[in-house]
C-alpha positions as CSV (number, residue, x, y, z in Angstrom):
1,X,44.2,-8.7,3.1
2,X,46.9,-9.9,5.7
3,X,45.5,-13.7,5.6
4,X,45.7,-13.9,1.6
5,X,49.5,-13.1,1.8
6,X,50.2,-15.7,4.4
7,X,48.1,-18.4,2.5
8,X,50.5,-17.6,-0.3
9,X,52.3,-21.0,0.2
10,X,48.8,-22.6,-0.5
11,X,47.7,-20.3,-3.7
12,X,51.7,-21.5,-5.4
13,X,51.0,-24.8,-4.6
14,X,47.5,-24.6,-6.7
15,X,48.3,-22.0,-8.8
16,X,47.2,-24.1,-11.8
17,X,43.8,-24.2,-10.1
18,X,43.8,-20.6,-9.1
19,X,45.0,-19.8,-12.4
20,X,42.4,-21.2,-14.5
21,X,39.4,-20.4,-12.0
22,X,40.5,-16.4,-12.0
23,X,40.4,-16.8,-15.8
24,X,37.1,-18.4,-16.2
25,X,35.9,-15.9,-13.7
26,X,37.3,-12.9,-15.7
27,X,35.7,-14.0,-18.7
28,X,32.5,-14.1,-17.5
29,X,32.9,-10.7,-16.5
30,X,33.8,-9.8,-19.9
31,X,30.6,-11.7,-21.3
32,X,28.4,-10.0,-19.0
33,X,29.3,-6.6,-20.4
34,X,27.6,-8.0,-23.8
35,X,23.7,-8.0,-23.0
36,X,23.3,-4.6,-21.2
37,X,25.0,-3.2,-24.9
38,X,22.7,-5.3,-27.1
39,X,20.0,-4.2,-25.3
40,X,20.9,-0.8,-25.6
41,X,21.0,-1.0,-29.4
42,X,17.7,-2.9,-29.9
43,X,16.3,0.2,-28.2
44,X,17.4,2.5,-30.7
45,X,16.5,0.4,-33.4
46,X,13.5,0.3,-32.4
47,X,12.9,4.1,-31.4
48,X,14.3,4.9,-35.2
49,X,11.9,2.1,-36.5
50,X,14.8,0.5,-38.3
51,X,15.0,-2.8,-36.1
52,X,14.1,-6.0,-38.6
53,X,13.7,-9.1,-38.1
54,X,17.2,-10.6,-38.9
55,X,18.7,-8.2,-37.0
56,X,16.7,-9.3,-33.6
57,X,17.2,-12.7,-34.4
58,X,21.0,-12.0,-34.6
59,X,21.2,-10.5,-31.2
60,X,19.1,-12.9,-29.6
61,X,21.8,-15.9,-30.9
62,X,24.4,-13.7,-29.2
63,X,23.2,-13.2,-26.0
64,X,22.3,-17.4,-26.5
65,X,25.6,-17.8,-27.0
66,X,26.7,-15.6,-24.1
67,X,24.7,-17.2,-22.1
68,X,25.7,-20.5,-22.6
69,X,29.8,-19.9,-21.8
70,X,28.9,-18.0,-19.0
71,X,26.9,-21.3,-17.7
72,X,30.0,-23.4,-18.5
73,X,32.9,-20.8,-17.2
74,X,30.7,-20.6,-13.8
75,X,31.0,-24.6,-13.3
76,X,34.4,-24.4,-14.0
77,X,35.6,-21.8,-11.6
78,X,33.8,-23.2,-8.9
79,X,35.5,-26.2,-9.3
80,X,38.3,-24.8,-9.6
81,X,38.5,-22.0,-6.7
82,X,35.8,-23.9,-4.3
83,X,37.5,-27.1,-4.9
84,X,41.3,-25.8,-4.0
85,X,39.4,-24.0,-1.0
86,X,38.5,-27.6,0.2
87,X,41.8,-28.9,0.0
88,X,43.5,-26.1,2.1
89,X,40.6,-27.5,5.0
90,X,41.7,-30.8,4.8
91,X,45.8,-30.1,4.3
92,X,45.3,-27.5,7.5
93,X,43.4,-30.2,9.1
94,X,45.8,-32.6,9.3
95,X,48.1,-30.1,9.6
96,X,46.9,-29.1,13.1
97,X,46.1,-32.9,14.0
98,X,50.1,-33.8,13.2
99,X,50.7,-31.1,15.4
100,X,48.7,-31.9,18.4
101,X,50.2,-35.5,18.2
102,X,53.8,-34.1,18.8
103,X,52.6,-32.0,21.8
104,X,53.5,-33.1,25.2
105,X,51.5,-34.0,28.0
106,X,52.1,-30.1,29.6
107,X,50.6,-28.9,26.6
108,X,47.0,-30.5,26.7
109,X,47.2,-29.6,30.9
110,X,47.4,-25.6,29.9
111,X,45.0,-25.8,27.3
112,X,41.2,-26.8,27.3
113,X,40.7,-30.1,24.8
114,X,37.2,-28.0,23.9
115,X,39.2,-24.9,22.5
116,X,41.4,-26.9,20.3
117,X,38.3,-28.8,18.9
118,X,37.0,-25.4,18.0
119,X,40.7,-24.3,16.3
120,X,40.0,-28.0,13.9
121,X,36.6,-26.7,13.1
122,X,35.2,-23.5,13.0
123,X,38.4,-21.4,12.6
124,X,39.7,-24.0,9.6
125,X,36.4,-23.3,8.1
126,X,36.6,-19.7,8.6
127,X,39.8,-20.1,6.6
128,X,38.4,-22.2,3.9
129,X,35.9,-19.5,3.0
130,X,38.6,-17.1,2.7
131,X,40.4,-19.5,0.2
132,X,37.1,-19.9,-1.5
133,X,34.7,-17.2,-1.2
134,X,37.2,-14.6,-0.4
135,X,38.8,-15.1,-3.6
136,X,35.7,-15.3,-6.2
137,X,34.9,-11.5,-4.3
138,X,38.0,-10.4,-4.5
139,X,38.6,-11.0,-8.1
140,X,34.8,-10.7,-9.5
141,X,34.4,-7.2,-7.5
142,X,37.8,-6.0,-9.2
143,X,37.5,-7.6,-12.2
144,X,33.9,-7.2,-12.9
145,X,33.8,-3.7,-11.5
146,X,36.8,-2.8,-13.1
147,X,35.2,-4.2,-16.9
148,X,31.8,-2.5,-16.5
149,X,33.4,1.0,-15.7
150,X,35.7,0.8,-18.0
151,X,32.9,0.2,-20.4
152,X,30.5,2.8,-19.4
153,X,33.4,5.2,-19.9
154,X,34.5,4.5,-23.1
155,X,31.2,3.4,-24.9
156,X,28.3,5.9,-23.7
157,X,29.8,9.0,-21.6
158,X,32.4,9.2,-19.5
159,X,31.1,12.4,-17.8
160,X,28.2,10.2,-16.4
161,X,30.3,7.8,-15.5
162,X,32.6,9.9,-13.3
163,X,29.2,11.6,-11.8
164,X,27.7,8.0,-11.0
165,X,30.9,7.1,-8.9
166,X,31.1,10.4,-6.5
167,X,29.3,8.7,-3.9
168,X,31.6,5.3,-4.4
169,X,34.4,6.5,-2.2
170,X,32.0,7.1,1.1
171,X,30.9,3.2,0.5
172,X,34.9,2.0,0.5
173,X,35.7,4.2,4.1
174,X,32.5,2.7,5.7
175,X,33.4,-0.9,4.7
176,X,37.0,-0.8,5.5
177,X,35.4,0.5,9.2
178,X,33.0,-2.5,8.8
179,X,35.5,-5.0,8.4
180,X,38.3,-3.8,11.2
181,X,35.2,-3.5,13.5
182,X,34.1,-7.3,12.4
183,X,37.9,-8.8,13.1
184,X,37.8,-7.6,16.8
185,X,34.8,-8.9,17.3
186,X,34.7,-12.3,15.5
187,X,37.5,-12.9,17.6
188,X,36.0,-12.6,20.7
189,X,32.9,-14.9,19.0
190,X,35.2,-17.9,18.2
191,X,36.6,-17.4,21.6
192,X,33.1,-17.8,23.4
193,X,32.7,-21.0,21.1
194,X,35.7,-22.2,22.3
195,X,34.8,-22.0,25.8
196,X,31.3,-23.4,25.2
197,X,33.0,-26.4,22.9
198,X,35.1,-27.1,26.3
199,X,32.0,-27.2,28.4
200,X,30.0,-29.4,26.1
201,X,33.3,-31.8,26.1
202,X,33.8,-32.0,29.6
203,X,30.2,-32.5,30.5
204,X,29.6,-35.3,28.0
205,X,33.0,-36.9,29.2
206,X,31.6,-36.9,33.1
207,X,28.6,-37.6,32.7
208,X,28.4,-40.4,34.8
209,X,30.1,-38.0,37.7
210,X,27.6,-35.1,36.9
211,X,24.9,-37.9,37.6
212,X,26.1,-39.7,40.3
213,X,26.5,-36.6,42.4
214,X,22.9,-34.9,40.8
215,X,24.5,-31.8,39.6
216,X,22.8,-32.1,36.2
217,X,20.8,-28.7,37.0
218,X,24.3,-26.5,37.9
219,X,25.9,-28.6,34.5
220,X,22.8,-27.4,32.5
221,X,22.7,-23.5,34.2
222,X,26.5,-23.7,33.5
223,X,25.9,-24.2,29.6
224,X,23.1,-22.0,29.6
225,X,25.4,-19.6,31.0
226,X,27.8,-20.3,27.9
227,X,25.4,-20.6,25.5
228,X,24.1,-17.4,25.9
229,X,27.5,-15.6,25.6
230,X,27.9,-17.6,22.7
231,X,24.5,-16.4,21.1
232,X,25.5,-12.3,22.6
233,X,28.9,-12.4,21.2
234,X,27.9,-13.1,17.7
235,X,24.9,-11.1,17.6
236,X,27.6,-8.4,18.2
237,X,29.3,-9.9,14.9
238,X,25.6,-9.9,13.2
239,X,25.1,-6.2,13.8
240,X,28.2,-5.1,12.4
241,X,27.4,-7.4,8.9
242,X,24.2,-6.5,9.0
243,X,25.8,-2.7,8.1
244,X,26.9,-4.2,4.5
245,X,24.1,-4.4,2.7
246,X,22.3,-1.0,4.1
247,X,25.5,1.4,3.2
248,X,26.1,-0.5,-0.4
249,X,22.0,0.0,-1.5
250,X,22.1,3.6,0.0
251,X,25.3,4.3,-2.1
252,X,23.9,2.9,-5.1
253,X,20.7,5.2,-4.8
254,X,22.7,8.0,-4.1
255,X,24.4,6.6,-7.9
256,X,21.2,5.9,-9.7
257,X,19.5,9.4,-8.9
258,X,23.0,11.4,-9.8
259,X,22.8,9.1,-12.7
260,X,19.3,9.7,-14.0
261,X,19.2,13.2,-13.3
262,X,22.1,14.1,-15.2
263,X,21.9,11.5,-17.8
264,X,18.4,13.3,-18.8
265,X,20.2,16.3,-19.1
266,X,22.8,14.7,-21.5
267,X,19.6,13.2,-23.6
268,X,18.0,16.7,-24.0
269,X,21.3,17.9,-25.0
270,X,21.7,15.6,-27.7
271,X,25.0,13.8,-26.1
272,X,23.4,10.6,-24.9
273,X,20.6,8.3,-26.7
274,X,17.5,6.5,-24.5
275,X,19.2,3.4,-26.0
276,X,22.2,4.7,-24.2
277,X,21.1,5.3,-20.8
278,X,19.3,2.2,-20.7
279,X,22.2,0.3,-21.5
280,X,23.8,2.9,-18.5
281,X,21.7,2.1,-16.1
282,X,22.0,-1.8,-16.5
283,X,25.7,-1.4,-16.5
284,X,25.2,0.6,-13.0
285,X,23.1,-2.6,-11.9
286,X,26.1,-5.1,-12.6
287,X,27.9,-2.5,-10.4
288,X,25.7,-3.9,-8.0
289,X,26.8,-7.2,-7.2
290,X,30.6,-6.1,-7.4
291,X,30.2,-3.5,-4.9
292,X,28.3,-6.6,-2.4
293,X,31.0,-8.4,-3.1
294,X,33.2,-5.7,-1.9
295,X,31.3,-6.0,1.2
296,X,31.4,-9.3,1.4
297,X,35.3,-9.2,1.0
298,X,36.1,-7.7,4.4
299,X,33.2,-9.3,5.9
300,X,35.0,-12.9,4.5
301,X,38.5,-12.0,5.2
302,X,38.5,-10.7,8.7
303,X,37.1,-13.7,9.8
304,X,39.3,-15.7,8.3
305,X,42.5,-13.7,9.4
306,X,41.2,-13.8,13.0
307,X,40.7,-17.7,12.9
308,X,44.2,-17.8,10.6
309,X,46.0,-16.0,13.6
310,X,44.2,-18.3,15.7
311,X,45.7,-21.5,14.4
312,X,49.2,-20.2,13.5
313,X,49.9,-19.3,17.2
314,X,48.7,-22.6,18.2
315,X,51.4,-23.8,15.4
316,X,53.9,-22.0,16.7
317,X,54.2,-23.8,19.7
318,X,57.1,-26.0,19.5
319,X,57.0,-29.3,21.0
320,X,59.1,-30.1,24.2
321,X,60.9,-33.3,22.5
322,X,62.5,-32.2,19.3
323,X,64.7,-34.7,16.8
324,X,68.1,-34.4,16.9
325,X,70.3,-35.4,14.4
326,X,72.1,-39.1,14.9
327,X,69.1,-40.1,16.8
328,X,68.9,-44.0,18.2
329,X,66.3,-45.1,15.5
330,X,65.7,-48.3,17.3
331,X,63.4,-49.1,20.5
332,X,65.5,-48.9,23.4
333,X,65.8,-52.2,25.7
334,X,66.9,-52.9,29.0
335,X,65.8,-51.8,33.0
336,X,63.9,-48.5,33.8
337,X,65.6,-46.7,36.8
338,X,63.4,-44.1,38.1
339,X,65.3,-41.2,40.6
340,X,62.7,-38.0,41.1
341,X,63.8,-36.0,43.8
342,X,61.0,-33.6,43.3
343,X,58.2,-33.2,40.6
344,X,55.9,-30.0,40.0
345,X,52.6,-29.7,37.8
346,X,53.3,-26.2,35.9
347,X,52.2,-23.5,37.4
348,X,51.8,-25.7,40.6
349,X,53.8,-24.3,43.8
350,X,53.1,-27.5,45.8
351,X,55.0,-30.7,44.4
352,X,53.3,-33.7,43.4
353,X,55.8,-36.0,43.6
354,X,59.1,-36.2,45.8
355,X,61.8,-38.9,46.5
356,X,60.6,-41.5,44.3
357,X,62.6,-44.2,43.2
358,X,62.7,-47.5,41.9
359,X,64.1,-49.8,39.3
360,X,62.1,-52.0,37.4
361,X,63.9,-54.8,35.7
362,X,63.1,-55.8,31.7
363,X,60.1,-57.6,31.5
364,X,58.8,-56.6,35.0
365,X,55.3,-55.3,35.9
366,X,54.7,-52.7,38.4
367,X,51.4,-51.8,40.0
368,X,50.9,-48.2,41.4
369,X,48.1,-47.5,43.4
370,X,46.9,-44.4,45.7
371,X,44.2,-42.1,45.8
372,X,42.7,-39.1,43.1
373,X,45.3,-36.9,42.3
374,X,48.5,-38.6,43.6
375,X,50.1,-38.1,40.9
376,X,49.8,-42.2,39.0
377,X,49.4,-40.6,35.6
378,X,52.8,-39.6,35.5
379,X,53.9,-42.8,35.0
């Protein structure tokens, strides 16, 4: 949950947002509690023979009722929580692009342009789902989870209850393995897109090169080559969610056969009604989605703290030419008087430049000429 905390600064900034989503969310969770109850009591009515007309008709405008706030409250929070999640893309966005307009030239020659494409893109997205997706799971599996158990304890049997969750805390210790297992290993994935991003840049950009000297078979085994790491990479990702969904059902049938078995017991006994445990095992269903989302959670959020860590390191970089207070804040005039003794590329040991200098007088043009890689750029 390390990304939620550091996108704090975000959530405060649209905490009215947030605020009203989580509460249009919770409520829905609290109207969904209402059907599985209802339904339960129509059974008994009808298994005394004392269910009448009026009384069906009642329910039925209840769960019409129901029904129709949980349609509204479901467009609201996702306008609400989706909405803010697509602001934070676009304020990260430009965020990053103010950023890479302060860098200096060094700064684009140790990085590829292909990989910082990929940070504007996938790993902002990957961080957008976290503010959107990430927090409708996080909140419906607590809240909703939290409402229906609360309710099968209280209102049918809390003996049943407690046996229905033994299995529960197996599911939470695979999925927390799940998820550090997916962080590692969507890492590496946005990595290999990065590379792959780079390739497709720097081909389309020399294409005419690539052509004139015929290499367009090496360019295209070179992509190929990418490509596929790309494709290997996430597969690894793939197999890891693909995990989810397998351990959550096989949890829940562990829950539903503890559930019946018992909860026929507790009929013959006399402590439980059939109207009861079929309003049991409906509640155990809306455990269903809660526990998914669960799932989902880790799956969501460890992407989006590996592309998160991604972009803050790249933020972290501070630029070479910082303001200084009492600045000149006017466009400077007058001759350019060049004197460089000696000028190295980073990382370079051989120098690209040495002894150069010149002055060139206030409204002067100057020509430089010389072959690839003399070093003209630098001026």
């Amino acid at each position: 949950m390390k990304v939620l905390l550091q996108l704090g600064w975000f959530f405060k900034q649209r905490k009215k947002q947030y605020g009203l989503g989580i509460a249009a969310l919770m409520f829905v969770s609290l109207l969904q509690l209402l059907p599985p109850k209802i339904i339960g009591y129509i059974v008994d009515d009808i298994t005394l023979g004392t269910l009448t007309g009026s009384q069906l008709t009642k329910w039925l405008i209840i769960l019409a009722v129901a029904g129709t706030l949980m349609y509204v409250s479901r467009y609201y929070w996702r306008v609400m929580i989706f909405g803010s999640a697509v602001l934070l893309s676009r304020t990260m966005r430009e965020k990053l692009f103010n950023h890479f307009t302060r860098m200096s030239p060094s700064f684009y020659q140790k990085r590829r342009v292909g990989d910082l494409m990929a940070h504007a893109t996938n790993d902002i997205n990957a961080v957008q789902q976290t503010a959107g997706m990430g927090i409708l799971t996080l909140v419906d599996s607590l809240s909703t989870g939290g409402f229906v158990i609360l309710t099968m304890a209280l209102t049918i049997n809390w003996k049943l209850t407690l046996i229905a969750l033994v299995p529960f805390p197996v599911m939470i210790f695979l999925t927390s393995y799940y998820g550090r297992l997916l962080r590692r290993r969507f890492r590496f994935a946005q990595e290999a897109f990065s590379n792959l991003n780079d390739k497709t840049q720097e081909s389309i950009s020399g294409v005419k090169v690539i052509k004139t000297f015929g290499q367009q078979k090496e360019d295209i085994e070179d992509f190929t080559d990418l490509s596929t790491d790309v494709v290997a990479r996430n597969m690894r990702v793939a197999k890891v969610d693909a995990l989810f969904d397998p351990t959550i059902t096989g949890i829940f049938a562990v829950s539903y056969i503890l559930s019946f078995y018992f909860g026929t017991k507790f009929i013959i006994a006399g402590d439980m009604s059939i109207g009861d445990m079929i309003a049991f095992s409906t509640y155990l269903g809306l455990l269903t989605w809660p526990m998914l989302a669960f799932g989902f959670l880790f799956n969501i959020v460890e992407r989006g703290n590996a592309s998160y860590s991604r972009i803050t390191e790249l933020l972290s970089i501070n630029p070479d030419i910082q303001d200084v207070t009492g600045a000149i804040n006017h466009r400077p005039e007058g001759d350019l008087h060049f004197d460089i003794k000696e000028f190295k590329f980073p990382d370079d040991e051989t120098p690209a430049l040495r002894d150069v200098h010149f002055t060139l007088k206030r409204g002067e043009t100057l020509g430089i000429v010389g072959k690839t890689g003399s070093g003209k750029l630098l001026f």
